[in-house]
C-alpha positions as CSV (number, residue, x, y, z in Angstrom):
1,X,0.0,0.0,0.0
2,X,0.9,4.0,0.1
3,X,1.0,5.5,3.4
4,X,0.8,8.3,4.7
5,X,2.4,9.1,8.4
6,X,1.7,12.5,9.6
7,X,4.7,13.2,12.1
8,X,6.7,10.6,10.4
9,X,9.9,12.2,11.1
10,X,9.3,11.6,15.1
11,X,10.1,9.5,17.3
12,X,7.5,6.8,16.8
13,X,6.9,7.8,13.0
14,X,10.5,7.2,11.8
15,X,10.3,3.9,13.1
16,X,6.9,2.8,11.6
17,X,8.2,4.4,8.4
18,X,11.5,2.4,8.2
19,X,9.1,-1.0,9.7
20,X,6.5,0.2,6.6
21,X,9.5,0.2,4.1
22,X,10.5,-3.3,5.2
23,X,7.5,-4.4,4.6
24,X,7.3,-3.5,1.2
25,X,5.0,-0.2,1.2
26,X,5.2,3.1,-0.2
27,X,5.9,5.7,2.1
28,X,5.1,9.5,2.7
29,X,6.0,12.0,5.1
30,X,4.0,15.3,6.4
31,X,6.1,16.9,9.2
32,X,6.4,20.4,10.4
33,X,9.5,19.4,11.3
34,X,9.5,21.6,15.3
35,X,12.4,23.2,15.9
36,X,11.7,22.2,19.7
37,X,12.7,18.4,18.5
38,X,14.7,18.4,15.5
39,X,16.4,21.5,16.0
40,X,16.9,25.3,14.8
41,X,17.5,24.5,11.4
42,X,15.7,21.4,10.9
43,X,15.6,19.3,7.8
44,X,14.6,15.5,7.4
45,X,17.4,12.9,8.2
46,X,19.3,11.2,5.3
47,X,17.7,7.3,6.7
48,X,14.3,8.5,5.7
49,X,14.8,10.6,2.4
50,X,16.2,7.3,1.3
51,X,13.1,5.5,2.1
52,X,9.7,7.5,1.9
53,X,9.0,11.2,-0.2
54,X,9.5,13.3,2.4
55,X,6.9,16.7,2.8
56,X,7.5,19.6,4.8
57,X,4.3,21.0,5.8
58,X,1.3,21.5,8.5
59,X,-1.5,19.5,9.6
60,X,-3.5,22.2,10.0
61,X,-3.4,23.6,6.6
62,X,-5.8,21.9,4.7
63,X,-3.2,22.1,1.2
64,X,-0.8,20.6,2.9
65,X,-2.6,17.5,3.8
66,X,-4.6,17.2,0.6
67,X,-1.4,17.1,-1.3
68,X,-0.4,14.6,1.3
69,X,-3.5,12.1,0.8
70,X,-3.0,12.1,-3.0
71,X,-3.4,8.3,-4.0
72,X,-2.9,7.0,-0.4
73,X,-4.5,3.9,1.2
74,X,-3.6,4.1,4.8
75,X,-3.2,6.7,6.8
76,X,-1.0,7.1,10.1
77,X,-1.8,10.1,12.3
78,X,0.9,11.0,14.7
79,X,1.4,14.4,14.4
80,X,1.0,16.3,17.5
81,X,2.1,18.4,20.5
82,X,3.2,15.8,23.5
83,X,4.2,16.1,26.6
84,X,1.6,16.7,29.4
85,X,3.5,19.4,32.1
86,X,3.7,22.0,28.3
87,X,0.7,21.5,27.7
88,X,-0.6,22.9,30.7
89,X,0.8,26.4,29.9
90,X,1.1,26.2,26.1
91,X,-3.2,25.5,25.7
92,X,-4.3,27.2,22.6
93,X,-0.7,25.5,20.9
94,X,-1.7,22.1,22.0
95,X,-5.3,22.6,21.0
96,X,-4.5,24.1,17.5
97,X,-2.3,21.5,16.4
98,X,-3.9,18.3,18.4
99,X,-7.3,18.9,17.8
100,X,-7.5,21.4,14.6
101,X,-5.0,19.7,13.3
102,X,-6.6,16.3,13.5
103,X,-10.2,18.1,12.2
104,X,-7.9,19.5,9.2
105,X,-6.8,16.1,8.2
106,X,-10.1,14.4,8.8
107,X,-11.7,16.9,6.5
108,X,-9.3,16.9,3.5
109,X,-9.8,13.0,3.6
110,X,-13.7,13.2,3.2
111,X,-13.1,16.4,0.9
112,X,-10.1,14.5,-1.4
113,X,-12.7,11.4,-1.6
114,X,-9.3,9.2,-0.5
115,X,-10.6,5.6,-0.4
116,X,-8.7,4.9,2.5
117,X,-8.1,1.0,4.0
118,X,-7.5,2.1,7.3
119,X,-6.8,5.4,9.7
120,X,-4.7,4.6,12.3
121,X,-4.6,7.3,15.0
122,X,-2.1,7.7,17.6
123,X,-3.7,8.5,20.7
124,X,-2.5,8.3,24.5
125,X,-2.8,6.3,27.8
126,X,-3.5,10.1,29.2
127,X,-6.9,9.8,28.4
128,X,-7.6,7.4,31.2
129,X,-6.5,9.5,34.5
130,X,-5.6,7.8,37.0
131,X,-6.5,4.4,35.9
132,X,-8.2,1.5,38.5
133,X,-7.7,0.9,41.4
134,X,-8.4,-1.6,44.4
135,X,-9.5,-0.7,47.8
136,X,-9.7,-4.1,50.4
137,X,-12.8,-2.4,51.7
138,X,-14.3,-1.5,48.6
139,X,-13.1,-3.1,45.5
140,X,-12.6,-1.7,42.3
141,X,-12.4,2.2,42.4
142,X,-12.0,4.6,39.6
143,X,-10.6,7.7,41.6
144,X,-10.7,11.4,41.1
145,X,-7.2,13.2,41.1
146,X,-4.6,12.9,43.8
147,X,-5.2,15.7,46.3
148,X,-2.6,18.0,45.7
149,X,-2.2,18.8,49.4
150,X,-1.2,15.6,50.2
151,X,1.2,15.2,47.3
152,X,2.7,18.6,48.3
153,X,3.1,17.3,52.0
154,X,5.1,13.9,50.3
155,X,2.1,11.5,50.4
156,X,1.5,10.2,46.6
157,X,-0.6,7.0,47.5
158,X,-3.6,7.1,45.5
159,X,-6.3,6.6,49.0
160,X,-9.9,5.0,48.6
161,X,-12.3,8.2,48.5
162,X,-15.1,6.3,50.5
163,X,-12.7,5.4,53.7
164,X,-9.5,7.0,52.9
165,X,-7.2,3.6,52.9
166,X,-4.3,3.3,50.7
167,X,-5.2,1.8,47.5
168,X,-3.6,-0.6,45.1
169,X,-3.2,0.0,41.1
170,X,-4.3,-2.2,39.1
171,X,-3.8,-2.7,35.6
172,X,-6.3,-0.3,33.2
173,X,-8.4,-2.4,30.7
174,X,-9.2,-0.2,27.4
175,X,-13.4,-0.1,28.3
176,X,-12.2,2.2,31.6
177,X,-13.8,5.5,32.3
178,X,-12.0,8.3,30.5
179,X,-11.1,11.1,32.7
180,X,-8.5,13.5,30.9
181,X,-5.9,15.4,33.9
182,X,-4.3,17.9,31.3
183,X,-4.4,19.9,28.6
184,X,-2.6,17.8,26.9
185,X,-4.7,14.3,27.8
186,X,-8.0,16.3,26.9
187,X,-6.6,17.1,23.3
188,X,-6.0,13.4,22.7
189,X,-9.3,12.4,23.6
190,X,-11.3,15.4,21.3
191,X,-9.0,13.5,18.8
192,X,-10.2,10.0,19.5
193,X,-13.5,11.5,19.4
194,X,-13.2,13.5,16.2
195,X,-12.1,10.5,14.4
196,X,-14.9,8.0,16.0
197,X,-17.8,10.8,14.4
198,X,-15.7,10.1,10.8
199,X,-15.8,6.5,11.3
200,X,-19.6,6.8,12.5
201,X,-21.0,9.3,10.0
202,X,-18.6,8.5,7.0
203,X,-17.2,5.2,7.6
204,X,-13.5,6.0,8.5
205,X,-11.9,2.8,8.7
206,X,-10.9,3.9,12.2
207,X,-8.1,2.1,14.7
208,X,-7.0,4.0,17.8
209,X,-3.4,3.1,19.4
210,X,-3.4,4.6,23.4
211,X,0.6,4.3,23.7
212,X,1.9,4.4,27.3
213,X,5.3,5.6,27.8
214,X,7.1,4.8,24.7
215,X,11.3,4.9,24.6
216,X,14.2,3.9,22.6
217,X,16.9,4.6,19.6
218,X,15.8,7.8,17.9
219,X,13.7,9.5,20.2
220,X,15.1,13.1,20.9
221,X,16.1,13.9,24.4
222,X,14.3,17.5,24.3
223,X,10.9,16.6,23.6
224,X,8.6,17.1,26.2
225,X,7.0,13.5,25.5
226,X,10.5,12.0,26.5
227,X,10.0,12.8,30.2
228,X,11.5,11.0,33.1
229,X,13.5,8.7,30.3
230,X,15.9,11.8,29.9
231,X,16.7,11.5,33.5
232,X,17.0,7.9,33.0
């Protein structure tokens, strides 16, 4: 097939590009290329000109990703803002490229008639909260937000909100509640929900990815995504 991989020269896109090119497929790039990841004068590496046409342009510019979809069957979406603590200070950013961005793509697919085989959207484990947990008074529990007074004082136990007892996590199944904590968590889920009306109202051949925390060769030490790996 030919696919497309919005954010293909990230982290996660470079290597489904190079796994896609194995594999036999054609492959195409849309990236903005941020200067916040791939530096002040940022161009795309040498390992993927070789193996995919490479476009430098926006999601959100409807052009851009209608010259993208020409004659594509598959679609990856990873472009996007990450990183949950900028997000919480960098809103109408993480909205506009998240969310507009995703809306922009959506509608230059239904617009460009692309007779796509499958959408696959990046998406994130944010969108859950805090996940489940397990009280030994009263079972399954899926809490509000850690009380920052506590977690200022040193306490970061996640406590039962009927009797207060120290709870247990437990591992988060994908039917769990959704209950977005940032900026960041919220833009990921209007994403997920953007794309579910396509697949509803237009038949989008639709399949959402929640990564956890994702590391390893190629990912760029200064993007906010990369977190406590850095430190690592």
């Amino acid at each position: 097939m030919k696919v497309l991989i919005t954010g293909g020269a990230g982290f996660i896109g470079a290597h489904t590009a190079h796994a896609l090119h194995a594999a036999g497929h054609e492959v195409r790039i849309l990236d903005i290329l941020d200067p916040q990841i791939h530096g002040e004068a940022p161009s795309f590496p040498e390992s993927l000109t070789k193996i995919a046409e490479c476009i430098h342009g926006d999601v959100r510019d409807s052009a851009h990703c209608t010259r993208a979809l020409q004659e594509i069957d598959c679609v990856y979406h990873f472009a996007a803002r990450t990183g949950v603590g900028q997000s919480m200070y960098d809103i109408s950013d993480y909205v506009s490229t998240n969310v507009v961005g995703t809306a922009a793509l959506i509608e230059a697919t239904l617009k460009t008639g692309a007779a796509l085989k499958r959408f696959v959207l990046s998406s994130s484990r944010a969108v859950y909260g805090e996940g489940l947990f397990h009280c030994q008074v009263h079972g399954i529990v899926h809490p509000s937000p850690r009380d920052p007074h506590a977690m200022r004082s040193g306490d970061f136990a996640m406590h039962c909100p009927h009797c207060n007892k120290t709870m247990t996590a437990l591992p988060t199944p994908e039917n769990c509640p959704l209950e977005p904590l940032s900026v960041y968590a919220v833009s990921k889920k209007q994403q997920e929900e953007y794309c579910e009306y396509a697949e509803r109202m237009f038949r989008l051949p639709l399949i959402t990815l929640r990564y956890f925390n994702v590391f390893g060769s190629l990912q760029s030490l200064c993007n906010p995504y990369t977190g406590v790996a850095s430190i690592f």
